[in-house]
C-alpha positions in Angstrom: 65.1 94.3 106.5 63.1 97.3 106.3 61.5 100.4 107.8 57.9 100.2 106.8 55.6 103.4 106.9 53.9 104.1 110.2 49.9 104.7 110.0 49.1 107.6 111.7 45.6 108.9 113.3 42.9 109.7 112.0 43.4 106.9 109.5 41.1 104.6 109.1 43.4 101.8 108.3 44.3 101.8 111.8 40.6 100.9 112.8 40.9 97.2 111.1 40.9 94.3 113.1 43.7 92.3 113.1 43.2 88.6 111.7 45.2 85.9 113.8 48.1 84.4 112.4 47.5 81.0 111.0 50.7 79.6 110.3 54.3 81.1 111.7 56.3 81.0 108.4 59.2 82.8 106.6 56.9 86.0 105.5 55.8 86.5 109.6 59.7 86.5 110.7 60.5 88.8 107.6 57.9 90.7 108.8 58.7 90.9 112.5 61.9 91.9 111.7 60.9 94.4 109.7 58.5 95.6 112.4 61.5 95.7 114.7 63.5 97.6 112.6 61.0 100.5 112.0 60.1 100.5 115.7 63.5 101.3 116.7 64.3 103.9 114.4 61.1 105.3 115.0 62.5 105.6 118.1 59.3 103.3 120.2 58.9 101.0 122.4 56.2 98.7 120.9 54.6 98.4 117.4 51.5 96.7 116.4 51.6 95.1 112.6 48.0 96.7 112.0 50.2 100.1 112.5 52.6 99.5 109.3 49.0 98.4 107.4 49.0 94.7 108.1 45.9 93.4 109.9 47.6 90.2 111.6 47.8 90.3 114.9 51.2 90.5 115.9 53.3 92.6 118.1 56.6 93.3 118.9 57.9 95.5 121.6 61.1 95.9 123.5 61.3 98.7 126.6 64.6 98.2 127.8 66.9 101.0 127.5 69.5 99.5 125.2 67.4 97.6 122.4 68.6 94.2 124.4 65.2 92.7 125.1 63.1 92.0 122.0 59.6 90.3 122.5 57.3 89.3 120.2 53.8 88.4 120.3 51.8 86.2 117.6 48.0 86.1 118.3 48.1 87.2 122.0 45.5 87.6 124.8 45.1 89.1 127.7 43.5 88.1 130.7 43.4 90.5 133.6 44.5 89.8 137.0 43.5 92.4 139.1 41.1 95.6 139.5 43.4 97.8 140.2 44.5 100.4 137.5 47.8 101.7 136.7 47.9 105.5 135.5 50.0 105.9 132.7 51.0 108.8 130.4 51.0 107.1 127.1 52.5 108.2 123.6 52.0 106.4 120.1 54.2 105.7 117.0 50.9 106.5 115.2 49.5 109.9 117.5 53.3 111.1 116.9 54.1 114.6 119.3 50.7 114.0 122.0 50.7 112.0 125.5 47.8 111.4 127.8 47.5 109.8 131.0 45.4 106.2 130.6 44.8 104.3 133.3 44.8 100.0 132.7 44.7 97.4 134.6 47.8 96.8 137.0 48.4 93.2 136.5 47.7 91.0 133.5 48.5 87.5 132.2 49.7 87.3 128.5 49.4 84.0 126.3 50.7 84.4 122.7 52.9 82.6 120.2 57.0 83.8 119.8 58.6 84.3 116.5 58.7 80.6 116.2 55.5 79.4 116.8 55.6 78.4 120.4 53.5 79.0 123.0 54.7 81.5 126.2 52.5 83.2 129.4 53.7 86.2 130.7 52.4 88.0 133.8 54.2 91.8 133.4 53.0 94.6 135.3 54.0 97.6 135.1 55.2 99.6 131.6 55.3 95.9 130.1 51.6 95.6 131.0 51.0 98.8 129.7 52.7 98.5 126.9 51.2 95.3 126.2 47.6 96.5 126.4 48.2 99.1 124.8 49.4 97.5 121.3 47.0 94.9 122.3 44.4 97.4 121.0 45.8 98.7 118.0 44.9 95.1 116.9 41.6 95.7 118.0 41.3 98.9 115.9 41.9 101.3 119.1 44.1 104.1 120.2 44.9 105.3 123.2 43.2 108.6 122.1 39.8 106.8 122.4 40.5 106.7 126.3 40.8 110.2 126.3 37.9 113.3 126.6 36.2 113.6 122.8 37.4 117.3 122.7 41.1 116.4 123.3 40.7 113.5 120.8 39.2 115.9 118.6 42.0 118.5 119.2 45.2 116.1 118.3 43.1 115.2 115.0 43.2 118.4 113.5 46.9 118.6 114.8 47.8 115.9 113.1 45.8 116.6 109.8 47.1 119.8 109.7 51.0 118.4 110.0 49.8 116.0 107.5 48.8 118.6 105.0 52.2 120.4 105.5 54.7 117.5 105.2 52.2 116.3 101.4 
């Protein structure tokens, strides 16, 4: 395994959309587990692959408290259930140091492919649902910055840049 180098905002890279997985081989599991690996010792809760610069749309999360509850998702959708939102202060792996309240819908329903090709639903609410929408749009070349005011979004750019410039 390996830890694989986390995009972070502004780059561009993380604007791709992600291309569904057409066959769940070798390569996809090397890479889920490599996904899994840098997520944790990140530390985070979920990563998106189009975060470590590979536009397939997979997804692996896990927001137990003890690393016991790995999930993976392999070409997922979302259908939502419900109107009502759920308020959430959100953080990112790849808008590392800044957290803003989104607000999402409460209660979704999940169909996607596991590390082995089959088929699972899920209907999570809370931080899974969350969660889940939320690296549901990294594959969909979005960031939870884009929900926020442009001046804020604007404001953690040159943050980051700036860090960016220091750590080069």
């Amino acid at each position: 395994m390996a830890i694989l180098k986390i995009l972070e905002f502004p780059d561009p890279r993380l604007r791709t959309l992600a291309e569904p997985v057409t066959e769940v081989d070798d390569s996809i599991r090397t890479l889920i587990d490599d996904m899994f690996e840098t997520m944790y010792d990140a530390p985070g809760i979920g990563l998106a692959a189009t975060q470590v610069n590979v536009h397939k749309q997979i997804v692996v999360m896990d927001i137990s408290e003890d690393s016991s509850d790995p999930l993976v998702f392999i070409n997922p959708q979302i259908t939502v259930l419900a109107d009502d939102t759920l308020p959430y202060d959100e953080g990112c792996l790849s808008v590392p140091g800044f957290y803003e309240t989104v607000d999402r819908p409460a209660s979704i329903r999940v169909e996607a492919l596991d590390r082995n090709g089959e088929a699972f639903t899920l209907e999570p609410d809370g931080l899974l649902a969350v969660c889940i929408q939320h690296e549901l749009d990294h594959l969909n070349g979005k960031l939870f910055v884009d929900y926020i005011s442009p001046v804020k979004r604007e404001r953690i750019r040159k943050k980051l840049e700036k860090s960016q410039r220091q750590r080069a």
